[in-house]
mmCIF file of the C-alpha atoms, coordinates in Angstrom:
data_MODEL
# 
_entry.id   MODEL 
# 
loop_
_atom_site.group_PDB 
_atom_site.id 
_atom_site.type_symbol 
_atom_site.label_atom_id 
_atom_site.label_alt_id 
_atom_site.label_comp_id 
_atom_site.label_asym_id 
_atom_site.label_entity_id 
_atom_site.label_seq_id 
_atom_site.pdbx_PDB_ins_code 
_atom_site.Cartn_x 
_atom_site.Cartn_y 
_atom_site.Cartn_z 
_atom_site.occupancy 
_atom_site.B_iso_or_equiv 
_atom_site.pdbx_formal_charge 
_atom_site.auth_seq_id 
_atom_site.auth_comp_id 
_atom_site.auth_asym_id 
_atom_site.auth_atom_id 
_atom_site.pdbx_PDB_model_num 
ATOM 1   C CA . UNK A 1 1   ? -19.361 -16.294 16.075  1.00 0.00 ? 1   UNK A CA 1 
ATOM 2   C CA . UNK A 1 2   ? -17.131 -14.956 18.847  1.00 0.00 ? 2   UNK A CA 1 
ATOM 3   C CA . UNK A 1 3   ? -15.751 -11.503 19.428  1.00 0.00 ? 3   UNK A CA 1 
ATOM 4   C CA . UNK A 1 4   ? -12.727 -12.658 18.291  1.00 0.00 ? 4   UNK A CA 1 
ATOM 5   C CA . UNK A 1 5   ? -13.975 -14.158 15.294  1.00 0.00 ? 5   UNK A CA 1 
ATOM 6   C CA . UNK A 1 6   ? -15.169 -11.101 14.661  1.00 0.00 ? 6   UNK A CA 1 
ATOM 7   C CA . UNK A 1 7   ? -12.488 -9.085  15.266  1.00 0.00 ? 7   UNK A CA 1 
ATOM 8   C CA . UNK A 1 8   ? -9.851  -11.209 12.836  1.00 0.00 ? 8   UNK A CA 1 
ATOM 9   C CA . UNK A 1 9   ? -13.104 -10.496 10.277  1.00 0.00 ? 9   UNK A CA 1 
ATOM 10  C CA . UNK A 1 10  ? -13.108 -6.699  10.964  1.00 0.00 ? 10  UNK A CA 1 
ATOM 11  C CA . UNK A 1 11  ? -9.227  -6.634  10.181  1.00 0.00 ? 11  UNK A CA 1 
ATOM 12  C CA . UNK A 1 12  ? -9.746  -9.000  7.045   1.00 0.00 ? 12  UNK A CA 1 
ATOM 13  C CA . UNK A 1 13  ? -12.026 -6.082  5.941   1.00 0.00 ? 13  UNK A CA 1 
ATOM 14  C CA . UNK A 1 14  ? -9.148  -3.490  6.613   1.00 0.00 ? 14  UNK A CA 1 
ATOM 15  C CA . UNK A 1 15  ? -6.908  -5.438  4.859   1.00 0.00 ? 15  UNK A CA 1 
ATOM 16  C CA . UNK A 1 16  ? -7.978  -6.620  1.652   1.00 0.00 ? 16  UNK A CA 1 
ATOM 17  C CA . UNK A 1 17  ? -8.705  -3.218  -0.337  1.00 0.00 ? 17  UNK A CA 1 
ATOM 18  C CA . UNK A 1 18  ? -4.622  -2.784  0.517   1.00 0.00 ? 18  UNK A CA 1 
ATOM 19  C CA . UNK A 1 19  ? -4.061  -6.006  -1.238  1.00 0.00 ? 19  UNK A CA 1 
ATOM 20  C CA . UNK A 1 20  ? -5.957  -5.009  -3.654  1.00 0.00 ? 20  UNK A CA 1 
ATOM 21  C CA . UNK A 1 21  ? -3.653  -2.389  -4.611  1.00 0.00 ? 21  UNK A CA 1 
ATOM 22  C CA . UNK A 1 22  ? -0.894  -4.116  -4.188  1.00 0.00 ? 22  UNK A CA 1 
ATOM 23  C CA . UNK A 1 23  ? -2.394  -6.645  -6.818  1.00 0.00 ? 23  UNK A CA 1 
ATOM 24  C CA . UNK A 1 24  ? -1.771  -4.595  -9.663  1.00 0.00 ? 24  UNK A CA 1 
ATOM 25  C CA . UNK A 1 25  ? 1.679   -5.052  -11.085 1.00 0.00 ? 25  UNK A CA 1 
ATOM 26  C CA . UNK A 1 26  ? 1.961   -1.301  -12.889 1.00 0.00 ? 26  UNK A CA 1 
ATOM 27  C CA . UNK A 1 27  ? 1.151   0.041   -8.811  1.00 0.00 ? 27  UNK A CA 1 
ATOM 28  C CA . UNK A 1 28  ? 4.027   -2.714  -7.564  1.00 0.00 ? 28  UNK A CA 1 
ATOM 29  C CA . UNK A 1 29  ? 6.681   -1.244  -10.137 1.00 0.00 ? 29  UNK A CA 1 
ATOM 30  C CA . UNK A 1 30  ? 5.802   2.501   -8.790  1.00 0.00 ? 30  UNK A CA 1 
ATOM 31  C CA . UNK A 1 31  ? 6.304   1.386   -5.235  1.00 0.00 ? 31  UNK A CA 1 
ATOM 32  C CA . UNK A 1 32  ? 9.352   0.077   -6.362  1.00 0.00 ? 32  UNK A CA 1 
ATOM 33  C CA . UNK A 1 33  ? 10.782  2.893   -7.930  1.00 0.00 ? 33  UNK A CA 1 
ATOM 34  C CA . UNK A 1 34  ? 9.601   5.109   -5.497  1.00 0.00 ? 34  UNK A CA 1 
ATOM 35  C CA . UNK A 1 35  ? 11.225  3.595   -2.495  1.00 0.00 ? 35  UNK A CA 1 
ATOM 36  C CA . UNK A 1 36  ? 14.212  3.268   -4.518  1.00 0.00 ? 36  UNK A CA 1 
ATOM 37  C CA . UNK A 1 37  ? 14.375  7.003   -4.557  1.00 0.00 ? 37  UNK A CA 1 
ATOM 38  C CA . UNK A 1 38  ? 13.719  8.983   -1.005  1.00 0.00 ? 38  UNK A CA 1 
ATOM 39  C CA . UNK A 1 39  ? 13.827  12.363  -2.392  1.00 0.00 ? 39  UNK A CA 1 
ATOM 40  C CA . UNK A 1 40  ? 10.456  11.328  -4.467  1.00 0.00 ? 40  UNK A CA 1 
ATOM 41  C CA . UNK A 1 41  ? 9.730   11.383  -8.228  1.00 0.00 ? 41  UNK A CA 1 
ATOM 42  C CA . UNK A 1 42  ? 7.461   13.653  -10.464 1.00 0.00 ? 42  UNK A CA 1 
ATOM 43  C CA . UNK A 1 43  ? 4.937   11.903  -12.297 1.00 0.00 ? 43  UNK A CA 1 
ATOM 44  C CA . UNK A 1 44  ? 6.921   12.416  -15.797 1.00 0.00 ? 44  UNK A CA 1 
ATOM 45  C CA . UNK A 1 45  ? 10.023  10.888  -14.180 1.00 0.00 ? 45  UNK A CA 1 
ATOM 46  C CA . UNK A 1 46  ? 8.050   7.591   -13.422 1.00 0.00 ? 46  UNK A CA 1 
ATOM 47  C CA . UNK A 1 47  ? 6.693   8.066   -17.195 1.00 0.00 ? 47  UNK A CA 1 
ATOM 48  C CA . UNK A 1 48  ? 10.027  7.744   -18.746 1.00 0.00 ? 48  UNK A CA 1 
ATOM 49  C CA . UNK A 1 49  ? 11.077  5.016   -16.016 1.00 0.00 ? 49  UNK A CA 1 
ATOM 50  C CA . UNK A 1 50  ? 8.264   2.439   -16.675 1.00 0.00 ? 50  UNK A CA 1 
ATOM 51  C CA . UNK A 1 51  ? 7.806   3.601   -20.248 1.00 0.00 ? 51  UNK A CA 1 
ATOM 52  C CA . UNK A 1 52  ? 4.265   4.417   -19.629 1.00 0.00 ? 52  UNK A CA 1 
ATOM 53  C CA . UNK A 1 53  ? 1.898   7.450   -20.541 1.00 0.00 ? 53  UNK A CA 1 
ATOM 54  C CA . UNK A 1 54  ? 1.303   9.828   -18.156 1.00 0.00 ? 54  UNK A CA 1 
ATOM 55  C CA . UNK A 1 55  ? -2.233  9.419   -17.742 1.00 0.00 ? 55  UNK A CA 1 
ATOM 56  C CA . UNK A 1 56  ? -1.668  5.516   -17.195 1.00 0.00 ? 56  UNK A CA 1 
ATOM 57  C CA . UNK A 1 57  ? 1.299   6.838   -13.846 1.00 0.00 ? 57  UNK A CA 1 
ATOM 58  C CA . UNK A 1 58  ? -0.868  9.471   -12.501 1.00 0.00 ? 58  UNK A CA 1 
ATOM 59  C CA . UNK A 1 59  ? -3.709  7.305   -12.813 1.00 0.00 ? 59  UNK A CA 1 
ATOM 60  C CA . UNK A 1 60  ? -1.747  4.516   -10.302 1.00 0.00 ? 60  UNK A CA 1 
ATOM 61  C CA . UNK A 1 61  ? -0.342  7.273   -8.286  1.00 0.00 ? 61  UNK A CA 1 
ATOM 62  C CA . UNK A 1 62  ? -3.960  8.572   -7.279  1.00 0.00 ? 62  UNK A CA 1 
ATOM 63  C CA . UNK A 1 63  ? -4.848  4.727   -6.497  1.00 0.00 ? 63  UNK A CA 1 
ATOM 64  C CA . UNK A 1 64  ? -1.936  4.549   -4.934  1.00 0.00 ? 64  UNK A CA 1 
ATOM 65  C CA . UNK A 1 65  ? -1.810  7.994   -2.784  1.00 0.00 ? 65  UNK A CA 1 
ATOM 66  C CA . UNK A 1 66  ? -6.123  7.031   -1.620  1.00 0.00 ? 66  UNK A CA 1 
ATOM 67  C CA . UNK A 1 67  ? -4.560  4.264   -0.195  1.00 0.00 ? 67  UNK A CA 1 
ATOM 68  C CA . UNK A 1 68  ? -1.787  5.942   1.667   1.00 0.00 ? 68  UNK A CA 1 
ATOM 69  C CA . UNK A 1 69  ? 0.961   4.065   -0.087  1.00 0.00 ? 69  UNK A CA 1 
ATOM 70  C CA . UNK A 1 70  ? 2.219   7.320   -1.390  1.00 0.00 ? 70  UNK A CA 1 
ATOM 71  C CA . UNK A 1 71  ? 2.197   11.007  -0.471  1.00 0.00 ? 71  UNK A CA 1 
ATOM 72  C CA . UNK A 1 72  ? 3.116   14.150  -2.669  1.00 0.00 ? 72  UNK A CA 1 
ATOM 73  C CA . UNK A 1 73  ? 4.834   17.074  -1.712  1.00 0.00 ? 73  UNK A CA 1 
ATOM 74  C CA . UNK A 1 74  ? 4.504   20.063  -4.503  1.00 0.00 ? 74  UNK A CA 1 
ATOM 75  C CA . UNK A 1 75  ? 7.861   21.987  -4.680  1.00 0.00 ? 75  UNK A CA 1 
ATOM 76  C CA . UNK A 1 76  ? 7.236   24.944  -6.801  1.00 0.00 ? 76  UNK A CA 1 
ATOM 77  C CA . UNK A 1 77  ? 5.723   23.652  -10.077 1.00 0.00 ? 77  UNK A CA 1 
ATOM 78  C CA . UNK A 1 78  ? 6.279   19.998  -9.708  1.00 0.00 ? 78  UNK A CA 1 
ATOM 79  C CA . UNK A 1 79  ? 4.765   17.304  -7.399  1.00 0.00 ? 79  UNK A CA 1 
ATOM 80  C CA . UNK A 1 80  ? 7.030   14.719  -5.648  1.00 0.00 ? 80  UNK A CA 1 
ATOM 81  C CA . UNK A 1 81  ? 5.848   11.304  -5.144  1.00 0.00 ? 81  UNK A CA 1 
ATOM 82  C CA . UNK A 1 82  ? 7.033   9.126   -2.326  1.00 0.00 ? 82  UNK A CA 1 
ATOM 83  C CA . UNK A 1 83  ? 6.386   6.003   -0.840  1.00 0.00 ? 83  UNK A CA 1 
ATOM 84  C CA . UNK A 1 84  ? 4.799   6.075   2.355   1.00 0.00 ? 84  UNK A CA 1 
ATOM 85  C CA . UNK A 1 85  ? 3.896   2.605   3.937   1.00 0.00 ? 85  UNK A CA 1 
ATOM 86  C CA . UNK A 1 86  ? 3.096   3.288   7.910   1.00 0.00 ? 86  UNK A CA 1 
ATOM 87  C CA . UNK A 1 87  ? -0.828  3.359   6.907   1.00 0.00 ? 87  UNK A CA 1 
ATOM 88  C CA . UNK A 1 88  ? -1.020  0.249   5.010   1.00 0.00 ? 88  UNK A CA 1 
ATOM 89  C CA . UNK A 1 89  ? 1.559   -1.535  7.024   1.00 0.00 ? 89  UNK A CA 1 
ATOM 90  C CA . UNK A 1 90  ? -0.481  -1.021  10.259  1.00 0.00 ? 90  UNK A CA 1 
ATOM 91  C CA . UNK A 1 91  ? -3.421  -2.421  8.932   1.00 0.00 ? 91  UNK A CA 1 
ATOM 92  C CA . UNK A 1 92  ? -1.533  -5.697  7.968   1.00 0.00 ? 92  UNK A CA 1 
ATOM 93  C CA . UNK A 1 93  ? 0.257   -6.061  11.452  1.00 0.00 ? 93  UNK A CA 1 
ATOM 94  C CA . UNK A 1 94  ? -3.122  -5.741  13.263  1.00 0.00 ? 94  UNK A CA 1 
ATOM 95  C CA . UNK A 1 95  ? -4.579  -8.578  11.008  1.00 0.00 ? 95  UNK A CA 1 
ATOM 96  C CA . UNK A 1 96  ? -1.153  -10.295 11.318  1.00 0.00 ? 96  UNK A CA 1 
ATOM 97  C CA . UNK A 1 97  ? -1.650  -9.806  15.737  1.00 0.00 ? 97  UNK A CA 1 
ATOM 98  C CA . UNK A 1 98  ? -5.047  -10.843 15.446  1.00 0.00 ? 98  UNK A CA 1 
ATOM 99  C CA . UNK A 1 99  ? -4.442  -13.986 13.564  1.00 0.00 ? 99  UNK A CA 1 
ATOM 100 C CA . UNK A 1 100 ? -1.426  -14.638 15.766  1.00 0.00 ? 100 UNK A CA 1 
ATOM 101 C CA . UNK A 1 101 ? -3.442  -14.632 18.667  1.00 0.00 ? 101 UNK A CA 1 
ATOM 102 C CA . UNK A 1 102 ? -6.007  -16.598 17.237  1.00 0.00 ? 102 UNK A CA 1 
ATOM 103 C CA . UNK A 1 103 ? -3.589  -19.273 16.560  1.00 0.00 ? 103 UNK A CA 1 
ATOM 104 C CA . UNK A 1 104 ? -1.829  -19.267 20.224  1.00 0.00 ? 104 UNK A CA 1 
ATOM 105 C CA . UNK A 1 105 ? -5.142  -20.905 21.425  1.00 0.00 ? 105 UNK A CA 1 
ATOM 106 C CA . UNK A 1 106 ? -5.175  -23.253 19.018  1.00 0.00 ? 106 UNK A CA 1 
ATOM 107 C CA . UNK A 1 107 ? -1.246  -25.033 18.832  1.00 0.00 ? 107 UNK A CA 1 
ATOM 108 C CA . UNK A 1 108 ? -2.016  -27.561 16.859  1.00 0.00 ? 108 UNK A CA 1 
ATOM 109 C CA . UNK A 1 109 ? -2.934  -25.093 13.820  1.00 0.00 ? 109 UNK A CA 1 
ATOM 110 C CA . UNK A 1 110 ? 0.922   -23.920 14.374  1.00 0.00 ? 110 UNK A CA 1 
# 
């Protein structure tokens, strides 16, 4: 195995725990709502959007927020929730770049 075999392998493994998340269709409806709204949302206002109990939201949000998907922002009393997708989004270009140049040696894989 080459470096750069090894490389596209080392950004596979950077990769797939964010795809992972993303897997989860509860986690893809948050990130949906979330980026719908840029001022953020408390974890009861996603409860009474998804019609979901608030264990269940928080319990995606902290999935969601160790991955970087989301940060929160307490304002007085209440935590706001918002989509944040520079982190993840990094990852996947540098395994999309990596595969990319991977496949400019090889043209016929194009």
């Amino acid at each position: 195995m080459d470096s750069r075999e090894e490389a596209a392998l080392k950004e596979f493994g950077h990769t797939i725990p964010i795809f992972e998340v993303l897997a989860d269709e509860r986690r893809q409806q948050i990130m949906i709502e979330l980026t719908k709204h840029a001022q953020g949302l408390t974890v009861s206002e996603l409860t009474k959007i998804m019609q979901i109990s608030q264990p269940a939201v928080s319990h995606q949000l902290k999935t969601l927020k160790d991955h970087y998907f989301v940060s929160v922002e307490r304002q007085g009393t209440r935590n706001f929730y918002r989509a944040t997708l520079d982190g993840p989004l990094t990852k996947v270009e540098h395994l999309i770049h990596t595969l990319r140049s991977e496949l400019e040696l090889k043209p016929y894989l194009q």
